[in-house]
C-alpha positions in Angstrom: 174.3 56.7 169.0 171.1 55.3 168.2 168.6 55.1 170.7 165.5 53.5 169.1 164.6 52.3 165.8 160.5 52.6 165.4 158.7 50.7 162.1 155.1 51.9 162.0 152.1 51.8 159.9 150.2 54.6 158.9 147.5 54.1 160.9 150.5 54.2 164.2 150.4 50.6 164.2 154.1 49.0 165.6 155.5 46.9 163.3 159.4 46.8 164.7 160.4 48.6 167.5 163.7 48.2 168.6 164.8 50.1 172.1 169.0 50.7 172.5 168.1 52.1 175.9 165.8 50.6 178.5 163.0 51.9 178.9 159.6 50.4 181.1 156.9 49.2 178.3 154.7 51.9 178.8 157.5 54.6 178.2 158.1 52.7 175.2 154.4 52.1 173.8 154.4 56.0 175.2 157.3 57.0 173.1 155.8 54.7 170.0 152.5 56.9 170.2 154.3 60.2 170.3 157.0 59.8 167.2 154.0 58.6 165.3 152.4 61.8 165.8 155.0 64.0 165.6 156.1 62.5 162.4 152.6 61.5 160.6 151.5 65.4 161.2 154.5 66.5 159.2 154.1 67.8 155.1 155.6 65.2 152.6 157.4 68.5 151.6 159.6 69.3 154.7 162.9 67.7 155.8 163.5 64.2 157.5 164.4 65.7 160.6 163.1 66.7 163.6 163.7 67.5 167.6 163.0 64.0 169.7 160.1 64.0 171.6 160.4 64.6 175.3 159.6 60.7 176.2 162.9 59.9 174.5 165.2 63.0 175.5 163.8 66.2 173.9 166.1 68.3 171.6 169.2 66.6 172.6 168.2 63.9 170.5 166.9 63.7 166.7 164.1 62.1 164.2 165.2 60.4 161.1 162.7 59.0 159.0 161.4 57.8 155.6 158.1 57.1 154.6 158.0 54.0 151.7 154.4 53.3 151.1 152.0 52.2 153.9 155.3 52.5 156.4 157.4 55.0 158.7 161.2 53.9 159.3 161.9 56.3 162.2 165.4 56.1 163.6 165.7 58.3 167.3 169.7 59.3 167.3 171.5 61.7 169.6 173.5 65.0 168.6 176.1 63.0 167.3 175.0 60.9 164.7 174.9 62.4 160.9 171.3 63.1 159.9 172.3 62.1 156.2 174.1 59.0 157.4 171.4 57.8 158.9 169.4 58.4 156.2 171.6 56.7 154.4 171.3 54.0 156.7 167.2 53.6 156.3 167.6 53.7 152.9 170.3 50.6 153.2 167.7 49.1 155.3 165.1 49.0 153.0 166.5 48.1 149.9 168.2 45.2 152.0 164.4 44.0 153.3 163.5 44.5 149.5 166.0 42.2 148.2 165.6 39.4 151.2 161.5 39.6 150.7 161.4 40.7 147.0 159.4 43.9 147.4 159.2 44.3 150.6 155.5 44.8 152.2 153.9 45.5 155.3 153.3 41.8 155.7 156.4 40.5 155.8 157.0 42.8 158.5 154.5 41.0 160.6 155.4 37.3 159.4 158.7 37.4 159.4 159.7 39.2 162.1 162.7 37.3 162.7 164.1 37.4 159.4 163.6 41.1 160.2 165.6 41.7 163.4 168.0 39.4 162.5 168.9 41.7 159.2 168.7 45.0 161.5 171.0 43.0 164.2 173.7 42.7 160.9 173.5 46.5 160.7 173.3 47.8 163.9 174.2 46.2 167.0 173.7 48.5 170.7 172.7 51.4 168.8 176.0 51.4 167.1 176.2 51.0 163.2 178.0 47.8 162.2 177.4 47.4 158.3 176.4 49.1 155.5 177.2 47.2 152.9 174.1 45.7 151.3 175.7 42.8 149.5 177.2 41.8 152.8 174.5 41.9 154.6 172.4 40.2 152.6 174.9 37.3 152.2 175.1 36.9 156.6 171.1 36.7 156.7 171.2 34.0 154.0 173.4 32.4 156.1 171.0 32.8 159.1 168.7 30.9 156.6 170.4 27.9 155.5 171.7 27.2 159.1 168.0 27.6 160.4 166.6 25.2 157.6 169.2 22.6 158.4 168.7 23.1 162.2 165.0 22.1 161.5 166.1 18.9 159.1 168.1 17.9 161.9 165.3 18.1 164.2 163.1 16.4 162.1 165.6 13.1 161.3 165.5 13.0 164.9 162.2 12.5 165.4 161.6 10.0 163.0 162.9 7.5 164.9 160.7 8.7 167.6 157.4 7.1 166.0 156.0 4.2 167.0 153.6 2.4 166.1 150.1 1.1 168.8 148.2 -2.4 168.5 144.7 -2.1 168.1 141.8 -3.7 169.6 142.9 -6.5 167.0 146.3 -7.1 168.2 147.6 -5.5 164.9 149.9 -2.7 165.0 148.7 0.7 163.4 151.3 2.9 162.1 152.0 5.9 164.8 151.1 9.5 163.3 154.8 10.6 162.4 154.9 7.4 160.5 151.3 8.7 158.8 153.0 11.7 158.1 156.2 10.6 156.2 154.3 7.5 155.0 154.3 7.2 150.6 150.9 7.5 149.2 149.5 3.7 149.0 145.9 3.9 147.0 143.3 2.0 149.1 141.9 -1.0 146.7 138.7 -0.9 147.2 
């Protein structure tokens, strides 16, 4: 099972951290600060693996990670889960976030963190692995997408309605700021 997946900088800066146990906020920003430093003191030359930490159950449980650029994608498993598979499954990861942001940065970590979890929440779900099919899904969060976007156009024809428009000190009627906003481009004639 998966207990925690950990996205961090190189300087130990969070950028995802998602917890599949509870944990209090300073065991987690506890546990953050220890993977980072067992896994930023390793060689580039040496295995993906490694004993947990003791925050998040010693050497019952496992470190997989990556490192892509400027990022760690650290995945904290127990004894049962397949150190290549989950590999396999940061690799997945990746080259999904690669194909939804078109090349992936740090960035888009931070902006779109949504976008993010909701992609990780089509792969794993309560620390168990749902998909790993990239195609598939890459197709659900595009879906996520289109039903946000009309979500907000449906907000939006809603409010239109909602302007109004406030006499001035003249009596005459001034166009209220929704209105301003949606409003064609008249050129003043001056």
């Amino acid at each position: 099972m998966i207990k925690a997946i950990l996205i961090f900088n190189n300087h130990g800066k969070p950028r995802l951290s998602k917890f599949y146990e509870h944990y209090t906020e300073d065991t987690e920003q506890q546990i953050i600060r220890e993977t980072f430093h067992l896994v930023s003191k390793r060689d580039e030359n040496v295995c993906n693996f490694l004993e947990g930490g003791l925050l998040i159950g010693g050497s019952d449980n496992k470190l997989i990670y990556r490192h892509y650029a400027t990022l760690y994608f650290v995945f904290c498993v127990d004894s049962s889960e397949s150190e290549l598979g989950i590999l396999d499954l940061i690799q997945v990861f990746v080259e999904t976030l690669d194909k939804c942001f078109e090349n992936v940065c740090e960035l888009d970590l931070i902006f779109h963190m949504d976008k993010v979890h909701n992609i990780l929440a089509e792969m794993v779900m309560g620390g168990m692995v749902l998909e790993t099919n990239m195609s598939e899904i890459i197709t659900q969060a595009e879906a996520q997408s289109k039903m946000e976007k009309s979500e907000i156009c449906a907000f939006l024809s809603l409010c239109r309605p909602l302007s109004f428009s406030v006499p001035d000190r003249t009596g005459r009627r001034r166009p209220g700021l929704l209105e301003l906003q949606h409003a064609p481009y008249r050129p003043s004639r001056t």
